[in-house]
C-alpha positions, 0 to 999 in steps of 0.5 A: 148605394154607390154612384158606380153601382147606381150607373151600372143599373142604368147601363143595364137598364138602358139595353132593356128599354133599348132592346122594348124600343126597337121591338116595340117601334116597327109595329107601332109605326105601322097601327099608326099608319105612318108613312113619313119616316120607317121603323127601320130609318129610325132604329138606324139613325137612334143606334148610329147616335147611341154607340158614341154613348158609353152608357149604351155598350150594352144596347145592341145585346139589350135588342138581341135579348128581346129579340130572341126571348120577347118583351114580356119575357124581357121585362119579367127577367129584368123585374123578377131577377135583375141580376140573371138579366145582367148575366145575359147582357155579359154572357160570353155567347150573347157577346159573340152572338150579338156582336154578329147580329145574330141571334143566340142559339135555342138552346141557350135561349131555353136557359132564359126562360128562367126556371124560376121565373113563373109570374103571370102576366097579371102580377108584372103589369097590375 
């Protein structure tokens, strides 16, 4: 494998583990009770670090598609098809959608549940 290639796969797998993160931190801080810092303060301070990072371009988008199609979805499309993952990252409508903070529409959310996709959640978490 090239070192390009390799560096790609980490960009790309940066915007997932970002997009876990920030699905996963608000309630987690909340089981846990504490009060001495919001999920909020710390989404913003670790996405005003990132952006200055290179390697996270695509964390934004990472957070959009998790957003909208949730973790299990999320880490199934990454494991199953990392490559249908990557087209969702550089998709022109996750681009203008996520570059507005907004979601992506239902109709191309429908088009990520993958068709071909059908793992239980058994087989993605042994």
């Amino acid at each position: 494998m090239s070192k390009r290639y390799l560096l790609t796969l980490l960009v790309f797998g940066l915007a997932l583990v970002g997009g876990l993160i920030h699905a996963l931190l608000p309630p987690f801080l909340q089981v846990q009770g504490d009060t001495s810092v919001t999920a909020d303060t710390l989404l913003a301070d670790d996405r005003q670090t990132r952006e200055n990072f290179h390697q996270y371009r695509y964390l934004e988008k990472g957070v959009a598609i998790v957003k909208t199609i949730g973790v299990h979805e999320a880490i199934r499309c990454y494991k199953v098809n990392p490559r249908r993952f990557r087209e969702l990252l550089i998709s022109s409508e996750m681009k203008k959608k996520a570059g507005a903070g907004r979601s992506p529409s239902p109709a191309f959310c429908l088009t990520l549940r993958l068709k071909d996709l059908t793992l239980s959640d058994q087989q993605v978490f042994p």
